[in-house]
C-alpha positions in Angstrom: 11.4 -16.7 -9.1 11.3 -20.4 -10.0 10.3 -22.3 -6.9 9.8 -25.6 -9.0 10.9 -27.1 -12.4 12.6 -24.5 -15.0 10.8 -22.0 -17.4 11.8 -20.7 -21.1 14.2 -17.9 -21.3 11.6 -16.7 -24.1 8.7 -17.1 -22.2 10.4 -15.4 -18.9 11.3 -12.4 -21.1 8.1 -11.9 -22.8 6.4 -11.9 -19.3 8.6 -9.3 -18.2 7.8 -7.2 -20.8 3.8 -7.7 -20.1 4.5 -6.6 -16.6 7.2 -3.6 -17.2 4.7 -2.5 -20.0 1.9 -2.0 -16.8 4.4 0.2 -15.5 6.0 -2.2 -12.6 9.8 -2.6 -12.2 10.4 -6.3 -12.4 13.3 -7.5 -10.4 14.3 -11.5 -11.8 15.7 -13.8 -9.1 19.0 -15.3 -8.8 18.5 -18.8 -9.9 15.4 -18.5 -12.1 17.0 -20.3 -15.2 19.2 -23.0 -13.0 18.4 -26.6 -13.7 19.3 -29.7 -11.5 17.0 -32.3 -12.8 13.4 -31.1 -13.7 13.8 -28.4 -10.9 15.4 -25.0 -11.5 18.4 -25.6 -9.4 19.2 -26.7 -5.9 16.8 -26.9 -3.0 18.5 -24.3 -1.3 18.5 -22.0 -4.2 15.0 -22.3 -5.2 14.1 -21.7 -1.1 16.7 -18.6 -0.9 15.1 -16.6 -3.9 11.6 -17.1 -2.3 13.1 -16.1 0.3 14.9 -12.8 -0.2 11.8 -11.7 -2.2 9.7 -12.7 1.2 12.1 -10.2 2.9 12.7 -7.4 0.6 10.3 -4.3 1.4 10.6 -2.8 -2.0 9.3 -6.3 -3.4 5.2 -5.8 -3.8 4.4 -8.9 -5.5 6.4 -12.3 -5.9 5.8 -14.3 -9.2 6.7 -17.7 -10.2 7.3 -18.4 -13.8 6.5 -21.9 -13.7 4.9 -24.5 -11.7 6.1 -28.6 -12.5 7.6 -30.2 -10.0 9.5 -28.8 -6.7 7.9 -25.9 -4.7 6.6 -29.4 -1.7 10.2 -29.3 -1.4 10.4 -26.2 0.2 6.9 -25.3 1.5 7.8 -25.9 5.1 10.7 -23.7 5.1 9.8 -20.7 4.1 10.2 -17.7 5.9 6.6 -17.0 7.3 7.6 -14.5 10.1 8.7 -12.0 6.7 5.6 -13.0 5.0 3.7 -12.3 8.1 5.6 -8.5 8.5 5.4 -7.5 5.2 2.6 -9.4 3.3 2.9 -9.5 -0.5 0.7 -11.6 -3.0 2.3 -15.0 -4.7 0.6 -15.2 -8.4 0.9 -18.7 -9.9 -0.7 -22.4 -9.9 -0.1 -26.0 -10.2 2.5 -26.9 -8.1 3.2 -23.4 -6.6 -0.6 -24.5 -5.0 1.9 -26.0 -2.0 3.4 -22.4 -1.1 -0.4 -21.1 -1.6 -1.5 -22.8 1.3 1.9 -22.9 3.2 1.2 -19.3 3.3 -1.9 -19.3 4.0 -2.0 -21.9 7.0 1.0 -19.9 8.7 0.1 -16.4 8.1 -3.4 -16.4 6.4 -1.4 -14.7 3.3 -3.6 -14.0 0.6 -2.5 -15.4 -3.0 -3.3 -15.4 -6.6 -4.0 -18.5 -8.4 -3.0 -17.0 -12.0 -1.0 -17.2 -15.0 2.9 -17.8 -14.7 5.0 -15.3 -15.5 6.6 -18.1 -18.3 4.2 -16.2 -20.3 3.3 -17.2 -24.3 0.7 -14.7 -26.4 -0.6 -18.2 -28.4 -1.7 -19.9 -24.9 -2.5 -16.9 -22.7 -4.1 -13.9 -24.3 -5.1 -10.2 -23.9 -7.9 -11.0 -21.6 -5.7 -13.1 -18.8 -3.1 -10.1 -19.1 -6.1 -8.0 -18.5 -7.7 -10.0 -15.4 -3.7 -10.3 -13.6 -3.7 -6.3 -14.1 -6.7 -5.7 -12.5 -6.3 -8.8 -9.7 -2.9 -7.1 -8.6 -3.3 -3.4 -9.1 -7.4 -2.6 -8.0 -9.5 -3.9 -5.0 -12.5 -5.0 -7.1 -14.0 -8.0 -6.4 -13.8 -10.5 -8.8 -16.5 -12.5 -10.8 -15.9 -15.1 -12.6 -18.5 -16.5 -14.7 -19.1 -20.8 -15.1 -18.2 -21.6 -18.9 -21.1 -24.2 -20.5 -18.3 -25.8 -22.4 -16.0 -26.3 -19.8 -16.9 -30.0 -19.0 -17.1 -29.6 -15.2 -19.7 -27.5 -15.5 -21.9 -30.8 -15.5 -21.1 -31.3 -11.9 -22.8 -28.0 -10.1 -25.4 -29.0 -8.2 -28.4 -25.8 -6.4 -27.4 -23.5 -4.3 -25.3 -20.9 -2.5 -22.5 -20.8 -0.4 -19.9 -18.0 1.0 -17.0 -19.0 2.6 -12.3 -18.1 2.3 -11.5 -19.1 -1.4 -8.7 -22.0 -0.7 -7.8 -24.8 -3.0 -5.9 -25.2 -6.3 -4.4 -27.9 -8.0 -5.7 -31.1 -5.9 -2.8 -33.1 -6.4 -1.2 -30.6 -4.2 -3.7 -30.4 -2.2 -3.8 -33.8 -1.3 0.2 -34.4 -1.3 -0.3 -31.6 2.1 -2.4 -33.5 3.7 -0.3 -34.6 7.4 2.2 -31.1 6.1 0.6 -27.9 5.6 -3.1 -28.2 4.3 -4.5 -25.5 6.5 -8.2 -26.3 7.8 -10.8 -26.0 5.1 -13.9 -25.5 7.6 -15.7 -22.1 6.6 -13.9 -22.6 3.0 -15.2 -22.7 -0.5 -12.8 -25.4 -2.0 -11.3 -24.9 -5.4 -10.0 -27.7 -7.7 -8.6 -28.3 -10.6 -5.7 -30.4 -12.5 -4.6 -32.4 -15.0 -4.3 -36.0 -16.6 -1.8 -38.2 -14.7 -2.4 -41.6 -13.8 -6.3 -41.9 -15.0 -9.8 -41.5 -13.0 -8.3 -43.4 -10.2 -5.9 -40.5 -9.6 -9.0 -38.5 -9.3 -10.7 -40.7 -7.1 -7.6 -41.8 -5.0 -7.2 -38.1 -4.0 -10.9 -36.9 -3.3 -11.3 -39.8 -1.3 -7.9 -39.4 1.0 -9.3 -35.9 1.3 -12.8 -37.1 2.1 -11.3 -40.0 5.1 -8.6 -37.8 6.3 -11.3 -35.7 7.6 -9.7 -33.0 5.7 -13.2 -31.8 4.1 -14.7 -31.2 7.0 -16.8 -27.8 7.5 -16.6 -26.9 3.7 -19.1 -24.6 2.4 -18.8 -24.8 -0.9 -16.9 -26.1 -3.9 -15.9 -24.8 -6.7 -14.5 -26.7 -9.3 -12.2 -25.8 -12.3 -10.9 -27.4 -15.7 -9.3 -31.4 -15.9 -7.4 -31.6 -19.1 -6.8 -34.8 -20.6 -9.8 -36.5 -19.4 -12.6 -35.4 -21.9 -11.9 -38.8 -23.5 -11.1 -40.9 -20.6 -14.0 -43.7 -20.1 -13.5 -46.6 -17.3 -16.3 -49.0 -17.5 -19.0 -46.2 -18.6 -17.2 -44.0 -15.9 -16.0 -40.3 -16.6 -14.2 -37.7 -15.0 -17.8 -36.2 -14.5 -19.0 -39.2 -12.7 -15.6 -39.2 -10.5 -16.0 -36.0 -9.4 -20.1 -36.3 -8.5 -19.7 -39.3 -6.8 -17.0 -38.2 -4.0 -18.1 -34.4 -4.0 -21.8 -35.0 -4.1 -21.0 -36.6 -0.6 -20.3 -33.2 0.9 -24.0 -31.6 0.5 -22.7 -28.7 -0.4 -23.1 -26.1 -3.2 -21.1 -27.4 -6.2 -20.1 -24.8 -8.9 -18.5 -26.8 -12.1 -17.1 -25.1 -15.2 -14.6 -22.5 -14.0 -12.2 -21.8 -16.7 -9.3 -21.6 -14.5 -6.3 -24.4 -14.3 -4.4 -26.3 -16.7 -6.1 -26.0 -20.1 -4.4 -23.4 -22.3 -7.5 -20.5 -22.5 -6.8 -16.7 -23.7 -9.0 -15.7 -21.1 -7.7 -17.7 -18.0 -8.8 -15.7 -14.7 -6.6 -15.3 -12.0 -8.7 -16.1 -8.7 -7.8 -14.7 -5.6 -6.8 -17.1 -3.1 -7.8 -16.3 1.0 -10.3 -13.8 0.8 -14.2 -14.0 0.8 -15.7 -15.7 -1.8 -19.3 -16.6 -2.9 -20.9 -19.1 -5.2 -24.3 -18.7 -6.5 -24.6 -22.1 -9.0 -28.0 -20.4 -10.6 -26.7 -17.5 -11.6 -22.8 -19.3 -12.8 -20.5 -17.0 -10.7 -18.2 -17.1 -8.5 -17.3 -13.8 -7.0 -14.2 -13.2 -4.8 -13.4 -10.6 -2.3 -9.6 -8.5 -3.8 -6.5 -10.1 -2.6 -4.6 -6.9 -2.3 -5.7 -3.4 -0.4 
């Protein structure tokens, strides 16, 4: 399904084939390839293919192909009384972060922050297939291990924390603050995104999270990759220095480096979202509790 902007015919079809060739029997929604603007069709539409896959017991896993611009739209009116009878995992990121915690927050509905199903061999390889495979069809925890060259990974600070895995993409995050941002006390936050605006998009958003209260009773923070920023310098500031400065303020663990978001990897993890997670910044890992039984 397509809850936000529209993917590639190509890239839709080659991820059916990844998933068909695992032995599942891929059912594509409706409206996936509509377009009105930079979403994939109507409002409606996008909400009623969510939706029907919410409500249909032979569906065991809902996929987005894309994230973009969209799924805020429809958050709110999805149909959490299905999701609560017949809980299935969503798998994507980005902007599908806004049904993530919708879900959540209504129904404590554990997701997958993973690859899209807009799928390309040259920016996601063998081992991201590999780590969706085993996310959706196995209840072993997963670890994921801090990457040096990831430049967050100059953020962690000592320690360890357990707490719910919650988070995403933190333009998201923040754009559901006063909507559906479930509470993050006992969490371990996750964060990650992209280049918009400049470091003051990065420190406009941590610090509405930080005075909305919305931090409150976090545990623990992980944090993932920012693309676009690796050059970005504001009077001797960086990314790095952003994301110390308004995170350091929590006293909490901080584990940098997670190779998961928008930076194209062939090894990109997929992280389950809701379930028990732990941090332990000395040893680089962040392990995580199976989102599926």
């Amino acid at each position: 399904m397509s809850p936000a902007s529209p993917p590639s015919r190509e890239g839709v079809e080659r991820g059916v084939e990844l998933l068909t060739g695992w032995g599942l029997r891929v059912e594509v929604a409706d409206h996936v390839f509509d377009q009105v603007g930079y979403l994939a069709g109507s409002d409606e539409d996008r909400l009623a293919d969510v939706n029907a896959a919410l409500r249909d017991p032979g569906v065991r896993a809902v996929f987005a192909t894309r994230g973009g611009k969209g799924a805020y739209r429809i958050a709110g009116d999805l149909d959490f009384d299905a999701a609560r009878r017949d809980p299935k995992p969503l798998v994507g990121f980005s902007d599908i972060t806004h049904l993530h915690l919708a879900l959540w927050r209504h129904c404590r509905l554990a997701g997958m922050h993973g690859p899209f199903v807009n799928w390309y061999d040259e920016y996601t390889g063998p081992d991201a297939a590999e780590a969706l495979r085993r996310s959706l069809t196995t209840t072993d925890p997963v670890t994921v291990h801090a990457d040096p060259d990831v430049p967050t990974a100059k953020v962690s600070t000592e320690g360890t924390a357990t707490g719910f895995l919650l988070g995403g993409n933190l333009t998201a995050i923040c754009t559901e603050v006063g909507a559906d941002l479930p509470s993050l006390d006992g969490a371990i936050l996750f964060v990650e995104d992209q280049k918009g605006t400049g470091l003051g998009q990065v420190d406009r958003q941590l610090t509405q999270l930080l005075r909305s209260g919305a931090l409150d009773g976090v545990r623990g923070v992980t944090v993932g990759q920012f693309p676009g920023f690796e050059q970005d310098t504001v009077h001797g500031w960086t990314i790095l220095d952003v994301l110390r400065d308004r995170l350091g303020r929590l006293g909490v663990p901080i584990l940098g480096g997670i190779p998961a978001g928008h930076a194209k990897r062939l090894d990109l993890p997929t992280l389950p979202l809701g379930t028990e997670a732990s941090i332990d910044t000395s040893a680089g890992t962040l392990t995580i509790e199976a989102g599926v039984r």
